[in-house]
N, C-alpha and C positions, 0 to 999 in steps of 0.2 A: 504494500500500500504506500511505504512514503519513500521509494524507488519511484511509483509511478507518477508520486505528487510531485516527481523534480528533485525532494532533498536529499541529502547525505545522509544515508542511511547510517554510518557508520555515528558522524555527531548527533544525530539525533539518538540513537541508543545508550549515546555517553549522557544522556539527560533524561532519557525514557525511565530509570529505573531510582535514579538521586532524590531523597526524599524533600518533599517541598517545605520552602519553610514557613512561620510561623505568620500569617498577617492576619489582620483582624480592621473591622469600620471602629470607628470611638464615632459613640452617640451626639450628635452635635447638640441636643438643647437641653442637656442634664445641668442646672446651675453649678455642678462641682465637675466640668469639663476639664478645666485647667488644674486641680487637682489629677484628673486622672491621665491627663498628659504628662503630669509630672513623673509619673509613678511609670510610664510606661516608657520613657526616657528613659528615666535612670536603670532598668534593664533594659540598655540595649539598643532600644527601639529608633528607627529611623524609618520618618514617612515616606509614603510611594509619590513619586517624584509626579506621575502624570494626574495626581488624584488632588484636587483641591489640599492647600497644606494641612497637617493634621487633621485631615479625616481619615486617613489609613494607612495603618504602620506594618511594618514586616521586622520580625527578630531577627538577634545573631543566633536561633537555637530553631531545631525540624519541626513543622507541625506535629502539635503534641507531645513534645519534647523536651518542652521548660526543665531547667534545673531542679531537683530535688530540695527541695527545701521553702524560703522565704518566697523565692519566684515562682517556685509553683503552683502555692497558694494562692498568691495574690493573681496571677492570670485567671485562677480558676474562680475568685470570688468578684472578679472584673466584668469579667461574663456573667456569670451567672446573674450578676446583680444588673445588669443590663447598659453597663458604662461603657462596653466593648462588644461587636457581635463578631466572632470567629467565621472567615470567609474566606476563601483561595483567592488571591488577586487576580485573575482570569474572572472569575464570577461577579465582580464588582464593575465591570467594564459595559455591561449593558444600559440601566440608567444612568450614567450620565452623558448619555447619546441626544438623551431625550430634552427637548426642547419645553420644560417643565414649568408651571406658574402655579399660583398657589389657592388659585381656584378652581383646578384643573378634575376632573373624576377622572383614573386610572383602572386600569385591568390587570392584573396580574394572573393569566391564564394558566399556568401552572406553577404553581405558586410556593407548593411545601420544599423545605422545613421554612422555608422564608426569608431567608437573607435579601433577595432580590427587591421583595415585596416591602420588605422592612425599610431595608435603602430607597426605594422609593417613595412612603410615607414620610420615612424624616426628610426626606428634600421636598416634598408637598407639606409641613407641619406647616401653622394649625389648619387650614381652613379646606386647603386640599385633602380629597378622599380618595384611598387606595381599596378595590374590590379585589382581597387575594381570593382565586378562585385554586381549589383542590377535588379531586374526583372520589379519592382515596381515604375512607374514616383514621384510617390507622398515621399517615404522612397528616392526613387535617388535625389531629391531633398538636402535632411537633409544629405546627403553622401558629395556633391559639397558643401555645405554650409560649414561640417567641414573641408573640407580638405583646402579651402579659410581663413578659421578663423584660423587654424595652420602653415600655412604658406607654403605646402606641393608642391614641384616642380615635385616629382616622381613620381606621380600618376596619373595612367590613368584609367577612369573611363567609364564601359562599361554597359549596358544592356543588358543583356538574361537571359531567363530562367534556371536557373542552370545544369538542368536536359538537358539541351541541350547545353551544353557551345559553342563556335565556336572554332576552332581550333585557332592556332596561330603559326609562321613558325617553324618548326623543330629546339631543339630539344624537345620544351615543358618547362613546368615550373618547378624550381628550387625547387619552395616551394607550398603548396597550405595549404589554411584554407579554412577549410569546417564549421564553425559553425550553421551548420544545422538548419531548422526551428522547432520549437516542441512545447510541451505542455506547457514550464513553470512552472512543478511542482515545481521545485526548487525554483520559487519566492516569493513566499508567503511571504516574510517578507516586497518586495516592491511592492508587486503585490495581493491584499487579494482577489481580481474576479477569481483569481485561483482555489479559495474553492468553488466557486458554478459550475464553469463551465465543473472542469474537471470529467471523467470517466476513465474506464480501455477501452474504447474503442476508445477515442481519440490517444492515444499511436500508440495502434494498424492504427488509420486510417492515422497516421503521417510515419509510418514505411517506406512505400511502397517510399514514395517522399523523403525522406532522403538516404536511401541507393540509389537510384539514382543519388544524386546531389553527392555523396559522390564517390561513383563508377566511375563517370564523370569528377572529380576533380583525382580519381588516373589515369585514361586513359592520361592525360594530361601530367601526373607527370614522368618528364628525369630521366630516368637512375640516381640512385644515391642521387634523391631527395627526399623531406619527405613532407607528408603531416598529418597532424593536424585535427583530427572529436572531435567533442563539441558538446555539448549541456548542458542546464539550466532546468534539466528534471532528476528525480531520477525514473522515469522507466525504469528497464532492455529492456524492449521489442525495447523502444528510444536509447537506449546506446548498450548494451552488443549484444542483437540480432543484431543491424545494423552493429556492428564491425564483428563480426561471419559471418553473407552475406556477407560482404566485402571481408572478405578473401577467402570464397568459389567463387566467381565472378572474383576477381584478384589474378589472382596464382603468378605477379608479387612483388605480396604486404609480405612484412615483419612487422609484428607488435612489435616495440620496448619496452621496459622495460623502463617506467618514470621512475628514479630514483630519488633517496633524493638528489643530489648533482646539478638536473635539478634548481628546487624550496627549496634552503635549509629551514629547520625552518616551514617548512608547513607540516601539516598532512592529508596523505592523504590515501585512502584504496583501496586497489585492487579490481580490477572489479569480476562480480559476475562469478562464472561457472555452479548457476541453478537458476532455477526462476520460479515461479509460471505463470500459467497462470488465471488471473482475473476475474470476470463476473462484472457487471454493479455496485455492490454493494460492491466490493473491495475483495469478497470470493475467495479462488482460486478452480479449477473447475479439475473436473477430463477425463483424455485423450477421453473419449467418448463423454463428452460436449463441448468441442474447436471446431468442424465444427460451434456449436451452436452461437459461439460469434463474435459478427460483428467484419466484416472487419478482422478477424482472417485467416493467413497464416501460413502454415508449417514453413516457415524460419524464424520465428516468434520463436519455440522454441529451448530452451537450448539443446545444443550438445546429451547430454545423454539422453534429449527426444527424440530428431531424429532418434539415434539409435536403441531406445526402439519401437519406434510406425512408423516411413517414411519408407518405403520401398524402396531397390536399393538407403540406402543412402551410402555415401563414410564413411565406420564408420574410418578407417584411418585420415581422413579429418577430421571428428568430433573430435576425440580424441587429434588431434595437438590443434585444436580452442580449446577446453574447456581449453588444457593445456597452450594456450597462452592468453587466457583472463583475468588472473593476474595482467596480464603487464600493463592493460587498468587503469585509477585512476578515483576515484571519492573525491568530498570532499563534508562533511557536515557541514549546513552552523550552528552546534552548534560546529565547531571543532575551528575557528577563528575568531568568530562572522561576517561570512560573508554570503552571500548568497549559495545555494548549486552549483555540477559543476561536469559534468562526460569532461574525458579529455581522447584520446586515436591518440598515436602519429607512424606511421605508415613513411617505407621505400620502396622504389623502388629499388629490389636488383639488385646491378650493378655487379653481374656475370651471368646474362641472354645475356649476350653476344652483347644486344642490344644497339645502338646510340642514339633510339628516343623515344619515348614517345611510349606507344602501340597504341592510336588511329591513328599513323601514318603508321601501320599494316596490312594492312587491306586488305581480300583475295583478290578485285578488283584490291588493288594495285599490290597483285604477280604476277596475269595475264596477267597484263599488258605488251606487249610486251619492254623490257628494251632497247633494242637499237633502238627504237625510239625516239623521240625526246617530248618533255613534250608538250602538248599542252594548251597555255596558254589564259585562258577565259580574255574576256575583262576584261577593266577598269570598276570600279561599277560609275553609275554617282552620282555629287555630286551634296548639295544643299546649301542656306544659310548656313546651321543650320549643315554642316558637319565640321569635322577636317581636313585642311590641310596643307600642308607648307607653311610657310612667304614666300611672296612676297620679292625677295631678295631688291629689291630698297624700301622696308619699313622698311627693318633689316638694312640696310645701312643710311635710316635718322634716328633711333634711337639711332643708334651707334653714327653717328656724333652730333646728339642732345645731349646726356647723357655720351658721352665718355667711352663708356662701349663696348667693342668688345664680341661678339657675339660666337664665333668661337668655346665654349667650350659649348655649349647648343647645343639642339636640340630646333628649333624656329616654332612654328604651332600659326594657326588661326582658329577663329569661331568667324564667323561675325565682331565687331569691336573692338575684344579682340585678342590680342597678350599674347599668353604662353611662357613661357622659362620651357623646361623640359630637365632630363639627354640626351647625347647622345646615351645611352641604350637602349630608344624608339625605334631610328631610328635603331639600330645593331639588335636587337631583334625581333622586332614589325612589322616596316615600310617597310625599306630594301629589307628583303629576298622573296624566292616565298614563299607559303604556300598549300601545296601538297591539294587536295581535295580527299575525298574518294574513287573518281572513279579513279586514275591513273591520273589526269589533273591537275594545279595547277592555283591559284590566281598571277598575277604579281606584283614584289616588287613597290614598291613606293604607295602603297593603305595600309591603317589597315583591310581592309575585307579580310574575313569574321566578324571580330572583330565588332563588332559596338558599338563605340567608342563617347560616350557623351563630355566628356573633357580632353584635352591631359595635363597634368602640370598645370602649374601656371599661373594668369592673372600676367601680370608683367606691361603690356599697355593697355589703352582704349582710342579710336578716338573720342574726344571731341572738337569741334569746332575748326577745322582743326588743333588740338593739341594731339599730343600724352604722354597722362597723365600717369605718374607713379605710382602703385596702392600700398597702403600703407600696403597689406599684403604681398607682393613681398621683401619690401624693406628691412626689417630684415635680407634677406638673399643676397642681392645683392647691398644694400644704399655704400657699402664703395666698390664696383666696379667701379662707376661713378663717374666721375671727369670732366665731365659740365654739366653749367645749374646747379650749386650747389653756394648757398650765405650761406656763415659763419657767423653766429652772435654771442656775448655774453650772459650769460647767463640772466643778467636780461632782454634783448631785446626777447629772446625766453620765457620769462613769460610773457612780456606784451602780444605779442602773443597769448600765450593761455588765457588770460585775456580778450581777445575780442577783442582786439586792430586791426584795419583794417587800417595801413597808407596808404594815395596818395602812388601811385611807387615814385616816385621823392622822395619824403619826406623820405621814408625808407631806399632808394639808399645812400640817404646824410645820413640819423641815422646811420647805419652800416660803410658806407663808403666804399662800397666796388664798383663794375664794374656797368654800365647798367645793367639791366635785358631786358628779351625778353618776348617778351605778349606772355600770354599761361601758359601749366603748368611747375614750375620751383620745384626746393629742397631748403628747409632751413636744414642748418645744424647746430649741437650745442654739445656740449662740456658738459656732464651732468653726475654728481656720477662718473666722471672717463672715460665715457665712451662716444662714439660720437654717437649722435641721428638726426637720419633724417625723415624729414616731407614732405607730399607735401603740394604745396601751387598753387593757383591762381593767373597770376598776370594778371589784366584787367587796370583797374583804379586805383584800390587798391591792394591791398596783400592781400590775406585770405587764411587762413587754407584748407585744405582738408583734413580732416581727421576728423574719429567720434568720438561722447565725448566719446567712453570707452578708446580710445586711449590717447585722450584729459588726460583725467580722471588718466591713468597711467602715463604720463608725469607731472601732477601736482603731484601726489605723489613723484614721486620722488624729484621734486623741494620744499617741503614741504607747497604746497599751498591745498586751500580748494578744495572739490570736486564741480566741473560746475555742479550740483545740488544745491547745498549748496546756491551758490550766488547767481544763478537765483530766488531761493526761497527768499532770502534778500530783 
């Protein structure tokens, strides 16, 4: 395979199997950013030269290989606490392609575990909304997990099969990432069951379900928007062919020129304009053996095949794709020691004269008699386990519990968790109808067709008749609330994390501060400069809520040992 792509087999294997090292995003709107630059410095750390400064660093040590000891803790409570997301630098390299604003609705078509999605929420923070979509309960799982562990309000998170996205109200999405399922050739330096598993036939059997999800994802995409095809796969047939279907299938599609100015400082190579076709042992085969090779299709080959050997093809057609397939990049992962990366970044041209998105097109719909009136399908029923609006007299004791008004969010439920997401949701998502294909439309105040797993952020959870503040919310909303908050000193917020559980009374008189109120209440504190909030318990006693990596990051900065350390004492 990368004999036929042109390279040096021989360097390329010197990098094929070298373990990659260690990079990671750092959360841009954590108030304690420059504290965790700090931290990331002093091991080591130097940011990726093409990636906005400090938003992404690479270690002197292997993915997953931190030193034993002080560094490796602190990597692991960096993460996990949500100040750092752990990402291959190849995988970082799709959004910011994207021409992004901060009003913008997003797609993120396949979406899990989320780094992608995530990176794209914090460059849309606050106002812009990210739809990670995942097909898979088990991967949507790890999507909810990170978008909770970074703290992410914008994101709504949905299930379907790509290939069948559901609509959502006119006029479609702003932006989409299509990072396609594939083969993984390009892993092999994190990934070695790539050398037993793959063939030239895998490629071919991945083709068919990527240009659909891809194709799916442009139908979607407004007038004027862009969308982003990826893959972690050095076969043309994964890359170069499904950009080349794409443009043959969407005539609304303009495919854009990556420039050096997109990712400065990065090398990257122009996509192919011929390519071999494979057999089982990596040969390439000649035009009368390709019916022969599994899972092998016409759209399958390079432009100047088609026109050499398809019949009744558009050689016009042909000859634009081969001549815009340039524009497509790839990167090899001997060019910046990083894993390999086909990248091809695509427009919705906004002088088709069009408002809406093409799947809102649709000949059913011309027919449709216009001066009628829409007819609107019921309401879909809901269950536990659905998203839907706060109960306004639960928005209302929160408010007057935590003195935080409400009014600038969009406020939804699922089961006994309270979100706070943009009001975007509601203008974009909830709101409007949403036309269906036959001429009839969905009515506003439903996300269906969407099917919508989680809207925003846990910000509340109903815990014995208490409505608890969730300490991954609070980063983004702790200095909105002004009750139900006790101030303490800094040595009083160590003994705290120290274990320390006083009677309420007893603590009320240490501080000096008001009564408290049973249930869950805020400590607040004054740390490095900066003001830090916790929740806490108050029953009997006062106790923490919050986990030791949290724990673990507040002793750091107070220069105390890690709750590891002591327990083991």
């Amino acid at each position: 395979m990368v004999r036929a792509l042109g390279r040096d087999a021989e360097q390329w294997l010197s990098f094929a199997l070298k373990p990659l090292p260690e990079t990671f995003r750092v959360s841009p709107h954590r108030p304690d950013r420059a504290w965790t630059l700090e931290q990331v410095e002093a091991l080591g750390g130097t940011p990726l030269p093409w990636l906005p400064h400090g938003s992404a660093y690479t270690m002197p040590f292997a993915r997953g290989r931190a030193p034993e000891g002080d560094a490796k803790r602190l990597m692991a409570i960096l993460h996990e606490t949500g100040r750092i997301t752990r990402q291959e630098a190849a995988s970082m390299l799709p959004v910011p392609l994207l021409d992004a604003h901060q009003h913008h609705l997003a797609l993120d078509m396949c979406a899990a575990p989320g780094s992608k999605a995530t990176q794209l929420a914090e460059r849309l923070h606050p106002n812009g909304v990210v739809v990670a979509n995942e097909p898979v309960s088990g991967r949507l799982n790890m999507l909810v997990s990170n978008r909770s562990r970074l703290g992410l309000a914008n994101m709504v998170v949905s299930q379907h099969d790509g290939r069948h996205f559901a609509r959502v109200p006119p006029p479609g999405f702003d932006l989409v990432v299509a990072d396609v399922p594939c083969t993984g050739t390009a892993t092999t330096r994190k990934n070695r069951d790539v050398w037993w598993d793959w063939t030239p036939k895998e490629g071919r059997k991945m083709f068919t379900m990527q240009v659909e999800i891809a194709s799916r994802g442009a139908n979607l995409l407004a007038p004027g928007g862009q969308l982003v095809v990826s893959t972690c796969s050095v076969d043309p047939v994964e890359n170069e062919a499904v950009v080349a279907e794409l443009l043959r299938r969407c005539p609304h599609l303009e495919l854009l020129e990556i420039t050096e100015d997109m990712l400065p400082g990065l090398v990257l190579h122009n996509g192919l304009t011929a390519w071999d076709m494979l057999d089982e042992k990596g040969h390439p085969v000649t035009d009368s053996s390709w019916p022969e090779l599994h899972f092998f299709d016409a759209s399958q080959l390079s432009p100047s095949d088609r026109v050499r050997t398809v019949e009744d093809v558009d050689q016009s057609m042909e000859r634009t794709i081969e001549t815009n397939l340039p524009k497509c990049k790839r990167l090899w992962h001997n060019d910046h020691d990083t894993g390999g990366f086909f990248l091809a970044l695509f427009a919705h041209k906004a002088d088709t004269g069009r408002t809406k998105a093409p799947t809102y097109h649709s000949r059913r719909e011309r027919q449709r008699d216009t001066t009628e009136p829409i007819h609107l399908r019921p309401m879909p029923r809901t269950t536990s386990n659905s998203v839907v609006e706060a109960d306004p007299e639960i928005v209302q004791q929160i408010e007057a519990l935590y003195g935080w008004p409400l009014e600038e969010h969009s406020v939804w439920m699922r089961g006994k968790r309270l979100n706070i997401a943009p009001k975007t949701v509601r203008s974009r998502l909830f709101d409007p109808l949403c036309p269906t294909n036959k001429g009839d439309a969905w009515p506003g105040g439903t996300f269906h067709p969407l099917q919508t797993v989680h809207v925003g952020l846990p910000a509340f959870t109903l815990k014995k008749d208490s409505w608890r503040s969730r300490q991954e919310s609070l980063y983004l909303y702790a200095d909105q609330m002004t009750a139900n908050v006790t101030e303490v000193d800094e040595d009083t917020f160590k003994e705290l994390l120290q274990g320390w559980a006083p009677m309420v009374d007893a603590f009320v008189e240490h501080v000096g501060g008001p009564p408290m109120r049973t249930g869950a209440c805020l400590i607040r504190c004054q740390v490095l400069g900066q003001m830090e909030t916790i929740s806490v318990w108050v029953g009997a006693r006062v106790t923490l809520m919050i986990d030791r990596n949290e724990q673990d990051v507040l002793r750091r900065k107070l220069g105390l040992p890690w709750r590891s350390e002591e327990e083991t004492e």
